[in-house]
DOKOLGU-220590 format. One record per atom (N, C-alpha, C): residue number from 1; residue in one letter; atom name; x, y, z. Coordinates in steps of 0.2 Angstrom, whole numbers, plus 5000, padded with zeros to 4 digits. Atoms other than C-alpha are relative to their C-alpha. Example, Ala and Ser with C-alpha at 12.3 -4.5 7.8 and 13.67 -1.06 7.14 Angstrom:
% residues 2
@nr = 1, rest = A, atom = N, x = 5004, y = 4994, z = 5000;
@nr = 1, rest = A, atom = CA, x = 5062, y = 4978, z = 5039;
@nr = 1, rest = A, atom = C, x = 5004, y = 5006, z = 5000;
@nr = 2, rest = S, atom = N, x = 4996, y = 4994, z = 4999;
@nr = 2, rest = S, atom = CA, x = 5068, y = 4995, z = 5036;
@nr = 2, rest = S, atom = C, x = 4996, y = 5005, z = 5003;
//
This chain:
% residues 126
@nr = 1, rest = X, atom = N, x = 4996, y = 4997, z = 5004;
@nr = 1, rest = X, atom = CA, x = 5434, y = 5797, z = 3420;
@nr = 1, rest = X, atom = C, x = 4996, y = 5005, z = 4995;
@nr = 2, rest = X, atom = N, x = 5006, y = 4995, z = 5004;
@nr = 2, rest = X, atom = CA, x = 5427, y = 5814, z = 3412;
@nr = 2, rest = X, atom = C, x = 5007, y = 5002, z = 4995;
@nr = 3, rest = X, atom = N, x = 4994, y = 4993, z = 5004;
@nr = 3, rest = X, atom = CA, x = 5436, y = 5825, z = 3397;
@nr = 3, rest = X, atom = C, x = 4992, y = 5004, z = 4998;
@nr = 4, rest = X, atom = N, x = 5005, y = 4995, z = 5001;
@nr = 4, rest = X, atom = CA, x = 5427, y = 5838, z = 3396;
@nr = 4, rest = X, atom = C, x = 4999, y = 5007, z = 4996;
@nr = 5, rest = X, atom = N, x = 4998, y = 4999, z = 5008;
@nr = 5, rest = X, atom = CA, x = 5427, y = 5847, z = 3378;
@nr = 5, rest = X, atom = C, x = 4997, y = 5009, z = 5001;
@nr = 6, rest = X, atom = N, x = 5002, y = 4993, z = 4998;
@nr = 6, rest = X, atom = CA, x = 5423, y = 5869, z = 3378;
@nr = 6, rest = X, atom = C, x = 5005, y = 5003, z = 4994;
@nr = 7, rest = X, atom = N, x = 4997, y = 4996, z = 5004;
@nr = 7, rest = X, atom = CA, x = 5426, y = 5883, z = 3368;
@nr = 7, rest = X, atom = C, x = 4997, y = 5002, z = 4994;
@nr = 8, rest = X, atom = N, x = 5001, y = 4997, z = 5006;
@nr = 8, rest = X, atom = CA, x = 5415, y = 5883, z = 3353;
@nr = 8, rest = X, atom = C, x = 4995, y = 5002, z = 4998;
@nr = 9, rest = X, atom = N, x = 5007, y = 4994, z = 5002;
@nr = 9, rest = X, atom = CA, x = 5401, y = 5893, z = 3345;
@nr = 9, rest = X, atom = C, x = 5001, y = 5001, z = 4995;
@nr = 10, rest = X, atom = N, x = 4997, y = 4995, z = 5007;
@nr = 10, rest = X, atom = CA, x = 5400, y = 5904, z = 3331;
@nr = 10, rest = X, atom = C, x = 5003, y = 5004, z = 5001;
@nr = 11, rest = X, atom = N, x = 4998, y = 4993, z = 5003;
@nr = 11, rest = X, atom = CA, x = 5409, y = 5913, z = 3322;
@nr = 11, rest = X, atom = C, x = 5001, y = 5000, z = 4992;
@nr = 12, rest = X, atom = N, x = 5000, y = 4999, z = 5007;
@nr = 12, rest = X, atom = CA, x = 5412, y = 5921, z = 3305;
@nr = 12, rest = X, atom = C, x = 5006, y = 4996, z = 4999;
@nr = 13, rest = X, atom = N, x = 4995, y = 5005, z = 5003;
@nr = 13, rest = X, atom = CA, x = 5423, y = 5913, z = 3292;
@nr = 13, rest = X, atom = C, x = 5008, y = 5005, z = 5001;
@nr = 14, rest = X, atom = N, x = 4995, y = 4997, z = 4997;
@nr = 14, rest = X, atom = CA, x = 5441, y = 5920, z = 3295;
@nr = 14, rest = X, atom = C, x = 5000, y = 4999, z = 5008;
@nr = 15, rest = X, atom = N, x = 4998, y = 5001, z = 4993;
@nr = 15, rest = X, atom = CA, x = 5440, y = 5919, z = 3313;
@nr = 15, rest = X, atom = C, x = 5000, y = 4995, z = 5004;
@nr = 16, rest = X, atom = N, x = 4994, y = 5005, z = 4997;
@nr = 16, rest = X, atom = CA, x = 5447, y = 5911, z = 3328;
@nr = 16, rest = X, atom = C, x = 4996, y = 4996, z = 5006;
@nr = 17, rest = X, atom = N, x = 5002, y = 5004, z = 4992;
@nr = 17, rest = X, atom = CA, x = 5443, y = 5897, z = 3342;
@nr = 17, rest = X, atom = C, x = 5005, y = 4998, z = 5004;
@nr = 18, rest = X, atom = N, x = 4996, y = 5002, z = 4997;
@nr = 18, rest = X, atom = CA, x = 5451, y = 5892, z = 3354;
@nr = 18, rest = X, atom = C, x = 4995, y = 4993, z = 5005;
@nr = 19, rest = X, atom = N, x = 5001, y = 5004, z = 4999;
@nr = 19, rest = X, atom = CA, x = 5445, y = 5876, z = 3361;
@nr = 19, rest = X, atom = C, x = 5004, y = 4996, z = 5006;
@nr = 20, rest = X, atom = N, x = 4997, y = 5001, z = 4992;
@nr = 20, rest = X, atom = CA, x = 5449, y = 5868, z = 3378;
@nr = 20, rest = X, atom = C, x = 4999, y = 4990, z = 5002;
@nr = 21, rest = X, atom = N, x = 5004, y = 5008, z = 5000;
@nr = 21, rest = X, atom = CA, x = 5448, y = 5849, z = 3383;
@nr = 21, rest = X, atom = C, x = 5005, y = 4999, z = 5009;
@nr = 22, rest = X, atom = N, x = 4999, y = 4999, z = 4994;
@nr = 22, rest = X, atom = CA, x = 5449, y = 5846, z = 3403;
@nr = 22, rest = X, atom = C, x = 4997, y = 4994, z = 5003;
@nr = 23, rest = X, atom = N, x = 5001, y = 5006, z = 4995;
@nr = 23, rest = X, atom = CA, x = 5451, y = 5830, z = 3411;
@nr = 23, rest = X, atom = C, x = 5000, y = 4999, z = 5008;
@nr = 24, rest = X, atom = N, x = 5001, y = 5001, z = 4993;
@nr = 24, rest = X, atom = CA, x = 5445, y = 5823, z = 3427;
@nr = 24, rest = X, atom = C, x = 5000, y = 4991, z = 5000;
@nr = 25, rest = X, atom = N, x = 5001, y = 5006, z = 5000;
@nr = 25, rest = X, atom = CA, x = 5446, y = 5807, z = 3435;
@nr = 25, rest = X, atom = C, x = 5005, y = 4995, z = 5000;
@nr = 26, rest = X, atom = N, x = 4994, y = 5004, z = 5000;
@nr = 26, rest = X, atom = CA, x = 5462, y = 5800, z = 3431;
@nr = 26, rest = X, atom = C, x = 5005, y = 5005, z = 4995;
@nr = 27, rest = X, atom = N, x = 4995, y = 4997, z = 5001;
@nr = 27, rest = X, atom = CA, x = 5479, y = 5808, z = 3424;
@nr = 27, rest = X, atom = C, x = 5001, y = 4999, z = 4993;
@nr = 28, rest = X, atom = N, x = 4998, y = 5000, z = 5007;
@nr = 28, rest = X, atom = CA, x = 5483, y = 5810, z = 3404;
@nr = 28, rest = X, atom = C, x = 5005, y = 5002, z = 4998;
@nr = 29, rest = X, atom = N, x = 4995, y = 4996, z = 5001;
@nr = 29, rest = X, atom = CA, x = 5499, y = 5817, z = 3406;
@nr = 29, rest = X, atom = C, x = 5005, y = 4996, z = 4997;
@nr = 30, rest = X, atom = N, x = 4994, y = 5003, z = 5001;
@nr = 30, rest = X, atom = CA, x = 5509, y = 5801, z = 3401;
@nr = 30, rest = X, atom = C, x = 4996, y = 4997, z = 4993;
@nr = 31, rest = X, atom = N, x = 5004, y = 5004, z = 5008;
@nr = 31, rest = X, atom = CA, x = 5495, y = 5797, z = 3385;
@nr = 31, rest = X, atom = C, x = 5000, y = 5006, z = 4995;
@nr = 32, rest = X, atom = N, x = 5000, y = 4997, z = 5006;
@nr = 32, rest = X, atom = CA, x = 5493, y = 5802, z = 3368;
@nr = 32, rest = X, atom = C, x = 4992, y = 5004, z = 4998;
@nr = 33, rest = X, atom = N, x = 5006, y = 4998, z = 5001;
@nr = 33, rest = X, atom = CA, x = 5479, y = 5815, z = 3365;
@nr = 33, rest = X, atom = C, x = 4997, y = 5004, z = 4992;
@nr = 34, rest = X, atom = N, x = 5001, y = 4997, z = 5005;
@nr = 34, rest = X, atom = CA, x = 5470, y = 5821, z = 3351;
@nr = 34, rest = X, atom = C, x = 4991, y = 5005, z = 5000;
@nr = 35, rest = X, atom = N, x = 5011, y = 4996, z = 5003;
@nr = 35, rest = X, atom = CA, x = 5453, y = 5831, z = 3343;
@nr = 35, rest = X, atom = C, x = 4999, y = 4999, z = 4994;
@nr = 36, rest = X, atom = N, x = 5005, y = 5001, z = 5004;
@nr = 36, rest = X, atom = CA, x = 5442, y = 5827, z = 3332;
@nr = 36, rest = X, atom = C, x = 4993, y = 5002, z = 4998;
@nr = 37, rest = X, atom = N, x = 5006, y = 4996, z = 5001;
@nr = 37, rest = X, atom = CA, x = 5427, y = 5833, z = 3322;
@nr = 37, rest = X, atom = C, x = 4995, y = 4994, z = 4997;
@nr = 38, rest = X, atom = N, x = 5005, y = 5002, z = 5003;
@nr = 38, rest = X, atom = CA, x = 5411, y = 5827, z = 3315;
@nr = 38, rest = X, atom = C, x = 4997, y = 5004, z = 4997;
@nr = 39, rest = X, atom = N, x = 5005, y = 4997, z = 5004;
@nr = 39, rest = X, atom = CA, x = 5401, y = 5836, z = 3303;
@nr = 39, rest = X, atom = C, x = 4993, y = 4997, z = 4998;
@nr = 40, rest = X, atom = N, x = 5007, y = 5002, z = 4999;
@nr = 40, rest = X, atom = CA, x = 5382, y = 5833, z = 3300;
@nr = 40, rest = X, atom = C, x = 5002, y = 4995, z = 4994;
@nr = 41, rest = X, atom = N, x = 4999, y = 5005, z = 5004;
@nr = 41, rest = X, atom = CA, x = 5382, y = 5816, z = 3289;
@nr = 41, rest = X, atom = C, x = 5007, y = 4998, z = 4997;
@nr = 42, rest = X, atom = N, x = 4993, y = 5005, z = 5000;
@nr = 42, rest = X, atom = CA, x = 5401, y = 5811, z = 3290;
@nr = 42, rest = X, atom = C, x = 5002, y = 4997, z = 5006;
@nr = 43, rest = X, atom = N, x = 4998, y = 5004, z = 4994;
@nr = 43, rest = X, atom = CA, x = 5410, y = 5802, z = 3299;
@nr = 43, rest = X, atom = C, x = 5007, y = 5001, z = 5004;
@nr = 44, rest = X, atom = N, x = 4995, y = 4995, z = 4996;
@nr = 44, rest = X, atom = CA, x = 5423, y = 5807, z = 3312;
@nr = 44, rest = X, atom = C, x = 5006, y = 4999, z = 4998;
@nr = 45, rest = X, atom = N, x = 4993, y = 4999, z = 5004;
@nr = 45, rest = X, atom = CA, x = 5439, y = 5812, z = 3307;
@nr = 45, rest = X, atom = C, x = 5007, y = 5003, z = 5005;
@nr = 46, rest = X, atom = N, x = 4998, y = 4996, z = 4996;
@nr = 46, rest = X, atom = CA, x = 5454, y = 5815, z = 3316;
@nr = 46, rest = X, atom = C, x = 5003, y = 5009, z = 4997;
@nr = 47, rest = X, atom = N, x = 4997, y = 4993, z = 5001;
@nr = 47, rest = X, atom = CA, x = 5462, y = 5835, z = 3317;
@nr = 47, rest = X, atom = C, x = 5005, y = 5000, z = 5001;
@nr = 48, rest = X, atom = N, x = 4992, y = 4998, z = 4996;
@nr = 48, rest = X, atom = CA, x = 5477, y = 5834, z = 3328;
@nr = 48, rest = X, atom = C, x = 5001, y = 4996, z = 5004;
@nr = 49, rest = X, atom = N, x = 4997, y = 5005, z = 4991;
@nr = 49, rest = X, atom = CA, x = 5485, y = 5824, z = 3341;
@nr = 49, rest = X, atom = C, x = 5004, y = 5001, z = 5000;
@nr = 50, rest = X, atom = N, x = 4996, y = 4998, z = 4995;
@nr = 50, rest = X, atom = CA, x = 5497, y = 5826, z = 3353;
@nr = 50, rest = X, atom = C, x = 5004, y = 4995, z = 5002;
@nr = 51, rest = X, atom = N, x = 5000, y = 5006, z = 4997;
@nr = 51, rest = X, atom = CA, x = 5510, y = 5814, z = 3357;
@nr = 51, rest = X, atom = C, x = 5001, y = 5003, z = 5009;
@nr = 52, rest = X, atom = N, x = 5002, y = 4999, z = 4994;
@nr = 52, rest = X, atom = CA, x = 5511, y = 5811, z = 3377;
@nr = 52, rest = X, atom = C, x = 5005, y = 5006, z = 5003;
@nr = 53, rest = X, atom = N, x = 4996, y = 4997, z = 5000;
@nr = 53, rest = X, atom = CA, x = 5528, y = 5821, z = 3379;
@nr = 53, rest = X, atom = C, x = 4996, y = 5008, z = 4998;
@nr = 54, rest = X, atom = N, x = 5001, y = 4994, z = 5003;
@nr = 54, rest = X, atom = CA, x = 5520, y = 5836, z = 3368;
@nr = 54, rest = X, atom = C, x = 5005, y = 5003, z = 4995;
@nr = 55, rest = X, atom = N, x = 4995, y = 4996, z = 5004;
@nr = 55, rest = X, atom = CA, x = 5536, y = 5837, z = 3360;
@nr = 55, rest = X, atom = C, x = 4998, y = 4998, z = 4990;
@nr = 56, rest = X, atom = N, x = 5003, y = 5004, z = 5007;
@nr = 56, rest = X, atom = CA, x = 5527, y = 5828, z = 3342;
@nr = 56, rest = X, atom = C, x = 4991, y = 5001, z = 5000;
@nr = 57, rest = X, atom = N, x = 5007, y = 5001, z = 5000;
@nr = 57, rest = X, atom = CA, x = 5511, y = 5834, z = 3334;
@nr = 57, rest = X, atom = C, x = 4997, y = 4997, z = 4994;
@nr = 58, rest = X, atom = N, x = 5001, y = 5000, z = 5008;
@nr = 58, rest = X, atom = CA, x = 5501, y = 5830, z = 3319;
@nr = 58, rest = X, atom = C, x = 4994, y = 5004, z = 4999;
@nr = 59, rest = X, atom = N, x = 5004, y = 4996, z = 5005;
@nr = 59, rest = X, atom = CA, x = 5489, y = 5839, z = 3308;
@nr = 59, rest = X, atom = C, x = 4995, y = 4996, z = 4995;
@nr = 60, rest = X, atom = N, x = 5003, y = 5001, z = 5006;
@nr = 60, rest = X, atom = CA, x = 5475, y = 5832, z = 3297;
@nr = 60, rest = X, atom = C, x = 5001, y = 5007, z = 4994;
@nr = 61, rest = X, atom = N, x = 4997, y = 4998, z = 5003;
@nr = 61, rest = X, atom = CA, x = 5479, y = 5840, z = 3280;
@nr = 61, rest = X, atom = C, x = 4994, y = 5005, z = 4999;
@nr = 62, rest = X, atom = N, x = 5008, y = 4994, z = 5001;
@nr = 62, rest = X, atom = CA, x = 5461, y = 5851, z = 3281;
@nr = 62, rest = X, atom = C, x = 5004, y = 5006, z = 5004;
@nr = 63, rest = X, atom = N, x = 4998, y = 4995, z = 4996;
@nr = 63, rest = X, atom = CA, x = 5469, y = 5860, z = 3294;
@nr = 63, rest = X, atom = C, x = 5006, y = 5003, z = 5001;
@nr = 64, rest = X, atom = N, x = 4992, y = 5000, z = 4999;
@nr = 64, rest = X, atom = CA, x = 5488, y = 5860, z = 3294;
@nr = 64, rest = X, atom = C, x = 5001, y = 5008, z = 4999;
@nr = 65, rest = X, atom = N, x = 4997, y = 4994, z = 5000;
@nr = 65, rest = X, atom = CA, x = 5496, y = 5877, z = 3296;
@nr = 65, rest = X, atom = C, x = 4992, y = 5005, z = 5003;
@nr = 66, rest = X, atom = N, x = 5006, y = 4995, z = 4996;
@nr = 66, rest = X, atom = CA, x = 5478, y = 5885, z = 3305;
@nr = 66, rest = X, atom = C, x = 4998, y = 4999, z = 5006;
@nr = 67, rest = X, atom = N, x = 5003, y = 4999, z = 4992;
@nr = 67, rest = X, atom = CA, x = 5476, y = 5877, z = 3320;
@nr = 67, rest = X, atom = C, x = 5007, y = 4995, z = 5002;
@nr = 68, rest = X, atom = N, x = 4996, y = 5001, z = 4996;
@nr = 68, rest = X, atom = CA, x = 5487, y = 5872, z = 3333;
@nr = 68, rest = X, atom = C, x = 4999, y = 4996, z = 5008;
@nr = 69, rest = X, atom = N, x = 5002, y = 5004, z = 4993;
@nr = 69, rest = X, atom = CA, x = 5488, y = 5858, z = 3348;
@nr = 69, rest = X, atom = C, x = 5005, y = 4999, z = 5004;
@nr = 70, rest = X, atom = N, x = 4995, y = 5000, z = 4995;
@nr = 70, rest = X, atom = CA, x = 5495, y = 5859, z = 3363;
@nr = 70, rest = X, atom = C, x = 4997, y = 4998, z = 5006;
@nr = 71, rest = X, atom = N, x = 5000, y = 5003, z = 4994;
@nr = 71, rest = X, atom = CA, x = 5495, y = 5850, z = 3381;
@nr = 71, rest = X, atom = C, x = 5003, y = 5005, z = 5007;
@nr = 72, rest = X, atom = N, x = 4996, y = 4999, z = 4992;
@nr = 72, rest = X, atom = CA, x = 5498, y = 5856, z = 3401;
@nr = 72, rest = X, atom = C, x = 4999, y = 4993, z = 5001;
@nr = 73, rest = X, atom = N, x = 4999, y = 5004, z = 4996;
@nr = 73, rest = X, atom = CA, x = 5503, y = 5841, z = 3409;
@nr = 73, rest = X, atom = C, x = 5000, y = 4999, z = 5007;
@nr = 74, rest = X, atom = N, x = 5001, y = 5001, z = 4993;
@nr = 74, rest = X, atom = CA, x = 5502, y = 5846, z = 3424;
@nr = 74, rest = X, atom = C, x = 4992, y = 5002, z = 5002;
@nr = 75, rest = X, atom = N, x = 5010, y = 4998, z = 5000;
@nr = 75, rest = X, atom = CA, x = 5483, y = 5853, z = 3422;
@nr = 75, rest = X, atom = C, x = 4996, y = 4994, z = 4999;
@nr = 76, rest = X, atom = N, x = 5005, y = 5005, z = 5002;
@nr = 76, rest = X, atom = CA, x = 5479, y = 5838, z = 3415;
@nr = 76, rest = X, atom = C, x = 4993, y = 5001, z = 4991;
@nr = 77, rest = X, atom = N, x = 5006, y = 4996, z = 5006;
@nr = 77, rest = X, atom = CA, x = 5471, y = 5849, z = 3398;
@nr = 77, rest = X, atom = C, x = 5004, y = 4998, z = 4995;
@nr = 78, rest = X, atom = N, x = 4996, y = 4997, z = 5010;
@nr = 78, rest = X, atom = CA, x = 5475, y = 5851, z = 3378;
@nr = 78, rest = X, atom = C, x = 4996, y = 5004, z = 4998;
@nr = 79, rest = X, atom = N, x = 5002, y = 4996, z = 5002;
@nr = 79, rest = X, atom = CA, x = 5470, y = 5863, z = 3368;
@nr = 79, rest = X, atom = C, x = 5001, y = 5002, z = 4992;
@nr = 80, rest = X, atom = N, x = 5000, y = 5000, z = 5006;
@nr = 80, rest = X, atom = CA, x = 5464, y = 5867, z = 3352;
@nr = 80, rest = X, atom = C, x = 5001, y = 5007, z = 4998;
@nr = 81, rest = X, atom = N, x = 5000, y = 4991, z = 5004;
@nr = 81, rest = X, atom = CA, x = 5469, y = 5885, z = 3343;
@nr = 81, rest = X, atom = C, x = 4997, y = 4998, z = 4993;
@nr = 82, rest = X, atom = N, x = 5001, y = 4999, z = 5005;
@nr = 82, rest = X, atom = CA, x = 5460, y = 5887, z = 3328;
@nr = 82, rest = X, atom = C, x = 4999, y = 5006, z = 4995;
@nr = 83, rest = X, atom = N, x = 5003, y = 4991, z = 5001;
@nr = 83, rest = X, atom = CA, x = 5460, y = 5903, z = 3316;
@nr = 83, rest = X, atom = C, x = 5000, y = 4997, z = 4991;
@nr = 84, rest = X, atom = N, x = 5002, y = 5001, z = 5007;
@nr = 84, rest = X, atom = CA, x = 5457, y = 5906, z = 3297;
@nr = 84, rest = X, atom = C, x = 4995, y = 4996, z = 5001;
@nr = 85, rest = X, atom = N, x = 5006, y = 5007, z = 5001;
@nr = 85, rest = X, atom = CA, x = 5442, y = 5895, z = 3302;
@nr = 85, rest = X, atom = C, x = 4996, y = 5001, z = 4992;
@nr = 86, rest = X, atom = N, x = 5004, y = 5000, z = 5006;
@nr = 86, rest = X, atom = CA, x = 5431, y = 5890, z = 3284;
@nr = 86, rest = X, atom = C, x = 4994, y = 4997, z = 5005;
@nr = 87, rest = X, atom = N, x = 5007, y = 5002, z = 5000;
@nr = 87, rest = X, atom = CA, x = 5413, y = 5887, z = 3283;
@nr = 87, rest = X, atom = C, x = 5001, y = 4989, z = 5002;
@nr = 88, rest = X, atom = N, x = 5000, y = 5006, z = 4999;
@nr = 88, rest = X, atom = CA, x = 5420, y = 5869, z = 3281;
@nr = 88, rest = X, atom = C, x = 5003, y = 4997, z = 5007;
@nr = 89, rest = X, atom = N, x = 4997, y = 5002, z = 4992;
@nr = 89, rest = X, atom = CA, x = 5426, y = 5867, z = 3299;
@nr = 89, rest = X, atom = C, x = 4995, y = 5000, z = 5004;
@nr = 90, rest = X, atom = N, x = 5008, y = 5000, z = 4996;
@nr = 90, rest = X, atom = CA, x = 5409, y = 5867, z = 3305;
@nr = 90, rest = X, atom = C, x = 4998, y = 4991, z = 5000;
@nr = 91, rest = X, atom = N, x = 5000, y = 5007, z = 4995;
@nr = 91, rest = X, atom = CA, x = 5407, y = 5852, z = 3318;
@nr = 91, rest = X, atom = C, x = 4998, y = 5000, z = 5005;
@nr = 92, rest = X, atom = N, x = 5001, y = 4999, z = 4991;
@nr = 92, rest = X, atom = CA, x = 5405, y = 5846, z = 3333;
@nr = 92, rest = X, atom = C, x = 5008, y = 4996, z = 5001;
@nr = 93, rest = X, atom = N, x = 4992, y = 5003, z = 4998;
@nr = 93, rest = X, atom = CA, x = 5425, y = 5843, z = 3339;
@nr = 93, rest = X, atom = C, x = 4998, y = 4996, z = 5008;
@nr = 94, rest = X, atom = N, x = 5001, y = 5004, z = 4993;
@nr = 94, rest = X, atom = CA, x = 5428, y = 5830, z = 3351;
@nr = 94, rest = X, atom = C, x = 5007, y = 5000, z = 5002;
@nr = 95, rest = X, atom = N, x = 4993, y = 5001, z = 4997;
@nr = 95, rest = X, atom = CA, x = 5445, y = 5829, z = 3364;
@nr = 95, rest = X, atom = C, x = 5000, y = 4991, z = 5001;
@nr = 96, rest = X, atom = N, x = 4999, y = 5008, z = 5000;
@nr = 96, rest = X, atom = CA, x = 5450, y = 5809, z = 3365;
@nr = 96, rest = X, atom = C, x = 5008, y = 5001, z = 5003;
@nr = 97, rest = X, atom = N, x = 4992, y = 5001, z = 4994;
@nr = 97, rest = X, atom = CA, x = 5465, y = 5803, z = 3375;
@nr = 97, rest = X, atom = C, x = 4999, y = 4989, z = 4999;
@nr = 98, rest = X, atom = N, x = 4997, y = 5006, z = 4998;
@nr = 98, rest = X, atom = CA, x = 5473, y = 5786, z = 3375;
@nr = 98, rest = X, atom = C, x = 5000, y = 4997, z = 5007;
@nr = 99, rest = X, atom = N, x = 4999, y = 5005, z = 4994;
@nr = 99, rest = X, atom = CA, x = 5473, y = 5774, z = 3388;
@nr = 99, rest = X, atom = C, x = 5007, y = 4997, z = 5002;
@nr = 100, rest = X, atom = N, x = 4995, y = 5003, z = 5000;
@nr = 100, rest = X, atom = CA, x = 5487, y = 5766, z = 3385;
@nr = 100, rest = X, atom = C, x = 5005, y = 5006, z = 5001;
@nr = 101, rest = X, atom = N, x = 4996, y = 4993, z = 4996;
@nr = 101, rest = X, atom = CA, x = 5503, y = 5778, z = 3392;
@nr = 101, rest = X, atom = C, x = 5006, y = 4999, z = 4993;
@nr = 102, rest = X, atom = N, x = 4993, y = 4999, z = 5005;
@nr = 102, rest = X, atom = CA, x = 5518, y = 5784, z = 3379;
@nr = 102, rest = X, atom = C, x = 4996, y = 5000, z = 4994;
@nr = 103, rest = X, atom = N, x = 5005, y = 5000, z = 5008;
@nr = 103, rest = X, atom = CA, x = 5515, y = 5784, z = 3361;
@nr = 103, rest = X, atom = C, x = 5004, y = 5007, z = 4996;
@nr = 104, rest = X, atom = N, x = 4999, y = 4997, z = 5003;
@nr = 104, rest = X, atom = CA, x = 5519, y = 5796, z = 3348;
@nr = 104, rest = X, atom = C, x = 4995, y = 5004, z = 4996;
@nr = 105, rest = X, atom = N, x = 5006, y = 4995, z = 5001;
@nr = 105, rest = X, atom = CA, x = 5506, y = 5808, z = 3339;
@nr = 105, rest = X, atom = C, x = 4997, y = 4995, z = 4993;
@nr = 106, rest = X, atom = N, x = 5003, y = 5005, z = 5006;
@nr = 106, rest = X, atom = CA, x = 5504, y = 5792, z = 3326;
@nr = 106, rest = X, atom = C, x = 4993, y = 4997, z = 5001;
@nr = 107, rest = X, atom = N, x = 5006, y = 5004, z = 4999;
@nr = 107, rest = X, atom = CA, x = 5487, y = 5787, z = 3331;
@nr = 107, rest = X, atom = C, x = 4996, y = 5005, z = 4999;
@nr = 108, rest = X, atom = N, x = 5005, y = 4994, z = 5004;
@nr = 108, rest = X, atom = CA, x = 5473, y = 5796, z = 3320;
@nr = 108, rest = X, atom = C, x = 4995, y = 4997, z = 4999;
@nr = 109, rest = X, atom = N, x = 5003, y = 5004, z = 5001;
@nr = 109, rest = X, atom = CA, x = 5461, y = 5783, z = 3321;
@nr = 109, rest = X, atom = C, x = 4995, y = 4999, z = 5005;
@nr = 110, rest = X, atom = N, x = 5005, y = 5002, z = 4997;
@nr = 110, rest = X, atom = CA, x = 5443, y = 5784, z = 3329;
@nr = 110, rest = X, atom = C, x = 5003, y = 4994, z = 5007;
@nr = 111, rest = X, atom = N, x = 4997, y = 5007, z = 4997;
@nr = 111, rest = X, atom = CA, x = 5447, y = 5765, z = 3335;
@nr = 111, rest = X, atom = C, x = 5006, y = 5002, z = 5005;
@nr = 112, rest = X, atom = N, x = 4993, y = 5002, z = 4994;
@nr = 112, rest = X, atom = CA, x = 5464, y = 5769, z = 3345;
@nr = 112, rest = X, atom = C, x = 4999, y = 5004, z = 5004;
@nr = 113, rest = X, atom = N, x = 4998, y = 4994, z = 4993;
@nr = 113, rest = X, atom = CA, x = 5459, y = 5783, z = 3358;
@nr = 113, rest = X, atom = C, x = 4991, y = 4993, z = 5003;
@nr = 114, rest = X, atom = N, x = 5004, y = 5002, z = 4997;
@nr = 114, rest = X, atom = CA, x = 5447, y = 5775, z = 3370;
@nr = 114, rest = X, atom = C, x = 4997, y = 5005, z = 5005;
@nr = 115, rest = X, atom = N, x = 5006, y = 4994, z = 4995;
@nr = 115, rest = X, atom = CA, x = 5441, y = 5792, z = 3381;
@nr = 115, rest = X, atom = C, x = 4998, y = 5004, z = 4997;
@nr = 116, rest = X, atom = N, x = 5002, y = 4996, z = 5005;
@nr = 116, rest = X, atom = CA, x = 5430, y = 5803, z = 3372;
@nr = 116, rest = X, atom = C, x = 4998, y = 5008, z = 5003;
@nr = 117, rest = X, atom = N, x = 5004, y = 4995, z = 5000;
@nr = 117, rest = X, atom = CA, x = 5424, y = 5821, z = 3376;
@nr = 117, rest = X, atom = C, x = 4993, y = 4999, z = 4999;
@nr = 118, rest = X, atom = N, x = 5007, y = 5000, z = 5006;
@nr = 118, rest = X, atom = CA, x = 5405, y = 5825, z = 3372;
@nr = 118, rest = X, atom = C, x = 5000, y = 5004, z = 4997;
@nr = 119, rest = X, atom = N, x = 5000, y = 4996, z = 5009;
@nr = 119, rest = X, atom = CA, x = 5409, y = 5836, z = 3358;
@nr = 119, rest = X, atom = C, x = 4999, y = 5007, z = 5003;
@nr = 120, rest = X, atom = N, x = 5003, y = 4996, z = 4997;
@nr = 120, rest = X, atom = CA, x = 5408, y = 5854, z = 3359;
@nr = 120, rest = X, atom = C, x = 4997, y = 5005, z = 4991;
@nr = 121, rest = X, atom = N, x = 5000, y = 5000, z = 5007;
@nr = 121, rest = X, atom = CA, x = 5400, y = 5863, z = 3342;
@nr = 121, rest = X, atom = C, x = 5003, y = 5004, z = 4998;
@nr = 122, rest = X, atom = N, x = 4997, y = 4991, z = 5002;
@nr = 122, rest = X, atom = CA, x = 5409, y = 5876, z = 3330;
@nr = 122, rest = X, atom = C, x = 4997, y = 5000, z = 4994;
@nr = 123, rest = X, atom = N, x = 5004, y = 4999, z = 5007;
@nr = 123, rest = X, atom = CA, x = 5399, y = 5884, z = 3317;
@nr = 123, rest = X, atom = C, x = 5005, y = 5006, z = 4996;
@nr = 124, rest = X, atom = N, x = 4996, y = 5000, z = 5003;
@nr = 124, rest = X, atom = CA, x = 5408, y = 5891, z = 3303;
@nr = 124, rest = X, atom = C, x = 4996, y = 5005, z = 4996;
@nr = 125, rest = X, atom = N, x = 5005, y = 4995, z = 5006;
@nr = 125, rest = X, atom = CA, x = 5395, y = 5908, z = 3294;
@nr = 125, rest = X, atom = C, x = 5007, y = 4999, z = 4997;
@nr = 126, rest = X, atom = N, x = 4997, y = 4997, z = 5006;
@nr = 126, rest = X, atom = CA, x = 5401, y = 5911, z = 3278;
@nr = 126, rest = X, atom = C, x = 4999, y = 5006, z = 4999;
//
């Protein structure tokens, strides 16, 4: 079981990512997914999840109103929009997915997603 995380690089402050996360291996379509960043000497936080539906998402309050998550279900993908990026968005984001099936976009917690991406980086010039 792969997720495999795409999309980041640089860019200046005000602009935009778009962020990709591309499972193989087994089906996600009935789990709860999210993304998450790490910044150099923090520790990982979530951004967004998605519940399994796609019809419910949430937002860490760093982000809320500038990035946007969204799933294909039948791809087997989610994706991360990001714009008005800041210097302080500068990370390396990881896609995660639940194991368990159903759910709602309430799990923001390291601990509760069990499949990880390996991260992809976004840098953030000022």
């Amino acid at each position: 079981v792969q997720l495999q995380a795409s999309g980041g690089g640089l860019v200046q402050a005000g602009g935009s990512l778009r962020l990709s996360c591309a499972a193989s291996g087994r089906t996600f379509s009935n789990n709860v997914m999210g993304w998450f960043r790490q910044a150099p000497g923090k520790e990982r936080e979530c951004v967004a999840t998605i519940s399994w539906s796609g019809a419910t998402t949430y937002y860490a309050d760093s982000v809320s109103g500038r990035c946007t998550i969204s799933r294909n279900r039948d791809k087997n993908t989610a994706t991360l929009q990001m714009n008005s990026l800041k210097p302080e968005d500068t990370a390396v984001y990881y896609c995660a997915a639940r194991a368990s099936p159903y759910g709602s976009n309430r799990y923001r917690s390291v601990q509760e997603y069990d499949y990880w991406g390996q991260g992809t980086l976004v840098t953030v010039s000022s």
